[in-house]
C-alpha positions as CSV (number, residue, x, y, z in Angstrom):
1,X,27.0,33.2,161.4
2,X,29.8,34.8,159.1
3,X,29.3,37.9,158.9
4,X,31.0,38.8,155.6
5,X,28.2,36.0,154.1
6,X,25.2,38.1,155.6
7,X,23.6,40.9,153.5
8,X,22.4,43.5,155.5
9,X,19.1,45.5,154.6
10,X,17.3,48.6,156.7
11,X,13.5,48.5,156.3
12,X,11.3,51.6,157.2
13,X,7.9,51.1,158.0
14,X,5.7,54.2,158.2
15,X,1.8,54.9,157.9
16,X,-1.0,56.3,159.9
17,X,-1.0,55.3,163.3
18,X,-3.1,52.2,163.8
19,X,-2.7,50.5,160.9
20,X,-1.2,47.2,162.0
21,X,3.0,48.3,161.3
22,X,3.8,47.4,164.9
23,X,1.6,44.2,164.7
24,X,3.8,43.1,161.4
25,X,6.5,43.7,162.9
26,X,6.2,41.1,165.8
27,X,4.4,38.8,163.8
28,X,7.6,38.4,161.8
29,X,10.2,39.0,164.6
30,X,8.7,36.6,166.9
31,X,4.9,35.3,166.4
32,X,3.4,36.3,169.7
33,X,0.9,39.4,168.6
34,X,-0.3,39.8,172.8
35,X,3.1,41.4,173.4
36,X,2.2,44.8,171.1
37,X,2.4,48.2,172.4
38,X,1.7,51.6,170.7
39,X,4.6,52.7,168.9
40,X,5.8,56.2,171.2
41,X,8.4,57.3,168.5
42,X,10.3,54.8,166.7
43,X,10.9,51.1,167.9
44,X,13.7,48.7,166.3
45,X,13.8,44.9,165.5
46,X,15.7,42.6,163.7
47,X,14.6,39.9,161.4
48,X,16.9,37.0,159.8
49,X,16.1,35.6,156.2
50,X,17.3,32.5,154.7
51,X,16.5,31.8,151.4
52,X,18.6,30.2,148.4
53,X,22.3,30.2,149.9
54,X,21.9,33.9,151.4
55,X,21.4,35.2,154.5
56,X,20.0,38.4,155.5
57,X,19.2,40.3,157.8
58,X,16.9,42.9,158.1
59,X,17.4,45.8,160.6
60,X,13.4,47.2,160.8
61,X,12.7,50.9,161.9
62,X,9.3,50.6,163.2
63,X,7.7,54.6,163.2
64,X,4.6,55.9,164.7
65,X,2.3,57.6,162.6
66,X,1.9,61.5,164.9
67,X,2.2,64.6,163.1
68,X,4.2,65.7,165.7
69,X,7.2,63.4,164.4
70,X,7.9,64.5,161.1
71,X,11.2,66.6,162.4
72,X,12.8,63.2,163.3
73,X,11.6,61.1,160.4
74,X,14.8,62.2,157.9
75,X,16.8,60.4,160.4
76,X,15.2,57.5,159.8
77,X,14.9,57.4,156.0
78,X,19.0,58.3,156.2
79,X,20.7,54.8,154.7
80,X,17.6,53.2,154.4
81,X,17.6,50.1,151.6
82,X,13.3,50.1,151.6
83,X,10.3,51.9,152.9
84,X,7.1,50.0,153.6
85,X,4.2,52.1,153.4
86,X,1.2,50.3,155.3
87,X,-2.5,51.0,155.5
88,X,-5.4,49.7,156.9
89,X,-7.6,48.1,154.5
90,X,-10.5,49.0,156.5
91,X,-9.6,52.5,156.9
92,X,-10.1,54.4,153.5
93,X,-8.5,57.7,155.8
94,X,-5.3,55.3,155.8
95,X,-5.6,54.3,152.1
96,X,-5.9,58.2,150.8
97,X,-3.0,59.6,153.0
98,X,-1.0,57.3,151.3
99,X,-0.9,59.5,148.1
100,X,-1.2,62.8,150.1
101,X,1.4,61.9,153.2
102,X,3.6,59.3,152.8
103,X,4.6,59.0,149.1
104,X,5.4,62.7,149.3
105,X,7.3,62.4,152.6
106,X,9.3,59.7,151.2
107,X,10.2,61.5,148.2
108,X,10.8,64.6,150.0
109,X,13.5,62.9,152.3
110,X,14.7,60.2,149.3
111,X,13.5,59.8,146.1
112,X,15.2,57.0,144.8
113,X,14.8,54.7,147.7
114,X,12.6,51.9,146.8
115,X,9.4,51.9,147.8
116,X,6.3,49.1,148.5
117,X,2.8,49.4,149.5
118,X,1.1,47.1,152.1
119,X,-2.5,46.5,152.5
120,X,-2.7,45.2,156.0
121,X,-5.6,44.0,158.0
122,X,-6.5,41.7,154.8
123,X,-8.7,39.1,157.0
124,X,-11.0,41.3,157.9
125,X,-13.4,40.7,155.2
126,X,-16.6,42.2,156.4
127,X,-14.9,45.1,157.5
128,X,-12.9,45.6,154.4
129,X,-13.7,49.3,152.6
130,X,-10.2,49.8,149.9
131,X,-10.8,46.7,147.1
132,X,-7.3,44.8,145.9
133,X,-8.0,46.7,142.7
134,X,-7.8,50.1,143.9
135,X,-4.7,49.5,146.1
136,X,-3.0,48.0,142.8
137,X,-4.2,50.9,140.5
138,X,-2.5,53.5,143.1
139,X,0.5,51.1,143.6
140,X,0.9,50.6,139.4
141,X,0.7,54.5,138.9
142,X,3.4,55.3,141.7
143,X,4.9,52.3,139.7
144,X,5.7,50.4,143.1
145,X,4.8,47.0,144.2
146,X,1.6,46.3,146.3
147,X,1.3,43.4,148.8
148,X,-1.5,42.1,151.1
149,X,-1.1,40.6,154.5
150,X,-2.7,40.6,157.6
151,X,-0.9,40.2,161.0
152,X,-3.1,37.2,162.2
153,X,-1.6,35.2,158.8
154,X,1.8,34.7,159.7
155,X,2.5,33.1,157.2
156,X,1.6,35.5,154.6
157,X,3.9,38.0,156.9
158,X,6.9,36.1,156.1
159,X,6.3,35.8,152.5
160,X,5.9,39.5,152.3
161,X,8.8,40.4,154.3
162,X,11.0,37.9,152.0
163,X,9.4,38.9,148.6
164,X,10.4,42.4,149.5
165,X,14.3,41.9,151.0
166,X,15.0,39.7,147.1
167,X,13.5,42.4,145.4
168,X,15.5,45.0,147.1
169,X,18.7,42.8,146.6
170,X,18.0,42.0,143.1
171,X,17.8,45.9,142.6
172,X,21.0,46.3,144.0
173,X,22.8,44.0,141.3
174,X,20.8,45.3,138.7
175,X,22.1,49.0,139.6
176,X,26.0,47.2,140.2
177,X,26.1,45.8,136.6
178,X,28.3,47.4,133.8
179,X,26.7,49.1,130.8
180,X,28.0,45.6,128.7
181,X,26.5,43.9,131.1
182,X,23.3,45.0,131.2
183,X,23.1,45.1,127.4
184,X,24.1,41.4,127.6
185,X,21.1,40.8,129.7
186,X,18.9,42.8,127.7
187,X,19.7,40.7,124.8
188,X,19.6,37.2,126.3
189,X,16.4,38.2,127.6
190,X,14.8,39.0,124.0
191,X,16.4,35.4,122.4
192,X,15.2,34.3,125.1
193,X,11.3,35.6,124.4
194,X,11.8,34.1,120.8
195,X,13.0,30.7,121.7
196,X,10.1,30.7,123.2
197,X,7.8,31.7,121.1
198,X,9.8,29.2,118.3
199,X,8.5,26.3,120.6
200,X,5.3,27.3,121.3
201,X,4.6,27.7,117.3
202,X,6.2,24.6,116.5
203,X,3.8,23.0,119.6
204,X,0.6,24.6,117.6
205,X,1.4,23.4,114.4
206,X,2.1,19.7,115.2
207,X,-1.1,19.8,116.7
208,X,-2.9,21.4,114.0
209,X,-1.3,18.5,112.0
210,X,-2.3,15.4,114.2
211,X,-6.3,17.4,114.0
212,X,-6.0,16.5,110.2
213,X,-4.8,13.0,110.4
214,X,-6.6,12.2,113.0
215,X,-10.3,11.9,112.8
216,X,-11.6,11.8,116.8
217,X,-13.9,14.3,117.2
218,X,-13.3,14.5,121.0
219,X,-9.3,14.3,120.3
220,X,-9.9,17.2,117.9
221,X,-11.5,19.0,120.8
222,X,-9.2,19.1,122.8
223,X,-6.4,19.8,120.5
224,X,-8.1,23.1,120.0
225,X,-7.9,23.7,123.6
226,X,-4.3,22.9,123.6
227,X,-3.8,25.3,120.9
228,X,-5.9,28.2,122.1
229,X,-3.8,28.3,125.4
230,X,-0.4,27.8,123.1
231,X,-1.7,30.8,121.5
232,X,-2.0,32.7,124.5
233,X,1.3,32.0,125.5
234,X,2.6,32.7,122.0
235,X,0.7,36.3,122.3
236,X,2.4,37.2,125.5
237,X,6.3,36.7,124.5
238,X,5.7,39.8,122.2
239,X,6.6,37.4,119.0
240,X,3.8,35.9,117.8
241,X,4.2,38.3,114.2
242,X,7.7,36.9,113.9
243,X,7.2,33.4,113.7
244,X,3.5,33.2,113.0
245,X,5.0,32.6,108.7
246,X,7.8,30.3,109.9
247,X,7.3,26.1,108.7
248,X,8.0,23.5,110.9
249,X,11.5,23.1,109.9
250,X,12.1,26.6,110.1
251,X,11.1,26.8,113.4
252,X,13.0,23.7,114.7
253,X,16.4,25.6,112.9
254,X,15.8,28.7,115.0
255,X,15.2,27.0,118.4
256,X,18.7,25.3,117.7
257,X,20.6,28.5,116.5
258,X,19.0,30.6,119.6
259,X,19.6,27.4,121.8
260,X,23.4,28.0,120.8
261,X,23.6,31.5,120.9
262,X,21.9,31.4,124.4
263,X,24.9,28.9,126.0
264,X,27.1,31.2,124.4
265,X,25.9,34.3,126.1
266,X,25.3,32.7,129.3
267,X,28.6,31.8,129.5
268,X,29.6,35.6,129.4
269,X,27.7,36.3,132.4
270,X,29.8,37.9,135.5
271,X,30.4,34.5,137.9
272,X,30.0,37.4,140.7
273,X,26.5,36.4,140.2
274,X,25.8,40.5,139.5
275,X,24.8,39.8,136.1
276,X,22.5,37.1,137.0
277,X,18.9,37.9,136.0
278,X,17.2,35.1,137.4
279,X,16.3,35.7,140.8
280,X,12.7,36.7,140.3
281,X,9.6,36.9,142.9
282,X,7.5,34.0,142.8
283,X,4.6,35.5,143.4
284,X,4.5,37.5,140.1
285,X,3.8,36.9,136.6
286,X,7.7,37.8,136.0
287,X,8.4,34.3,137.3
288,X,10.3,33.7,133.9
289,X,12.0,35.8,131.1
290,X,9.1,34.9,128.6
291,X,6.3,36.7,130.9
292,X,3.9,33.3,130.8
293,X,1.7,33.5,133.5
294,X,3.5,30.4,135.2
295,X,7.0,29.6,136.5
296,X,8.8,28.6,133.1
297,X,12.4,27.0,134.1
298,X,13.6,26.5,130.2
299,X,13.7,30.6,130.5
300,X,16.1,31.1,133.6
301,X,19.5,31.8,132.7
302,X,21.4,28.7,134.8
């Protein structure tokens, strides 16, 4: 392994004691949960990702929830790229001390460091007192990411773990970009949105078209489902007042001016890669520049 190719990323985990951190852990590191211990003060593993050309490896800082450790716990936060706040989902206690312990602990030690809620234990249905909802309203008013795993889905572990590392690294560019970079970006993004929403209105009215020629009642129906879910897209790029007035010719004029103006600007962006906004998670709506609820590949900047 080169080592000038491998990106190197320290992970603290912290939460009550109990809450499955330790179990994550060696889920991800090496599968076999029998060989867990309690966590005495801090433990250390290491984890390697391979994902889209990059390599990474994450150095994890496994803590143990005592009181009676909070003197050493600056240490660990020193040069730390993430902290991963983890509580039980079957353990409201573990839930509210995320708000009252560890957010302000984190803060208190470093406040810019990016931060991401886990809701372990996620299998355990029956058992299960703190609702998806409530994790994510806590998570969206910290304005930090919320996952859900459980240490006996392993493969849910990995996802997590890997969702987390490209966010973190896709951070990191963002921060590394120039000022005329990121107003670049900000720019594609918005023609972007608009193309968009260009095609989707042209896709509307040539079906609102082939309803009047065409006399099928069941053809009609479903052209009306077509164009209630075009609509719905249309709503969501933010441009729907824009091009709502805009004929058919119109529209297919702007698609080709943005289309040109968009191979323009993404030839302008850093080759370093730094200036490359396409690396999104997956496992979000933000899978594409036009925020459609599925992965859209005519949005990514190639």
């Amino acid at each position: 392994m080169d080592p000038e190719n491998v990106q190197i990323l320290k992970l603290v985990v912290v939460g009550d004691s109990q809450v499955g951190k330790s179990s994550l852990l060696v889920r991800l590191t090496n599968g076999n949960l029998h060989t867990i211990q309690t966590t005495i003060a801090v433990d250390f593993k290491t984890h390697i990702i391979r994902k889209d050309g990059l390599t990474i490896r994450l150095q994890l800082w496994d803590t143990a929830g005592q009181d009676r450790l909070y003197n050493l716990q600056s240490s660990f936060y020193r040069g730390a790229d993430g902290v991963l706040i983890v509580f039980d989902v079957c353990n409201k206690e573990s839930f509210q001390h995320v708000k009252t312990r560890w957010l302000p602990e984190v803060d208190e030690f470093n406040r810019v460091i990016p931060k991401f809620l886990i809701g372990n234990k996620c299998d355990k249905m029956d058992e299960r007192c703190i609702d998806s909802q409530s994790a994510k309203g806590l998570a969206t008013g910290e304005r930090i990411q919320y996952f859900e795993t459980s240490a006996f889905i392993a493969s849910t572990v990995q996802e997590v773990f890997t969702t987390i590392a490209f966010e973190i690294i896709n951070s990191k560019k963002t921060k590394s970009m120039s000022s005329v970079e990121r107003k670049l970006i900000m720019s594609l993004q918005s023609k972007i949105k608009e193309s968009k929403a260009c095609s989707t209105r042209l896709q509307i009215l040539l079906l609102q078209k082939e309803n009047e020629r065409v006399a099928d009642a069941e053809a009609n129906e479903n052209n009306l489902k077509k164009i209630h879910a075009l609509d719905i897209k249309l709503e969501k790029t933010g441009y729907k007042d824009q091009v709502h007035n805009l004929d058919e010719q119109q529209l297919k004029q702007r698609v080709e001016t943005l289309d040109q103006e968009l191979a323009g600007m993404r030839s302008r962006i850093s080759p370093s890669g730094n200036a490359n906004p396409t690396s999104r998670s997956q496992n979000t709506s933000e899978s594409c520049f036009c925020n459609s609820d599925e992965s859209c590949s005519s949005c990514c900047v190639m």
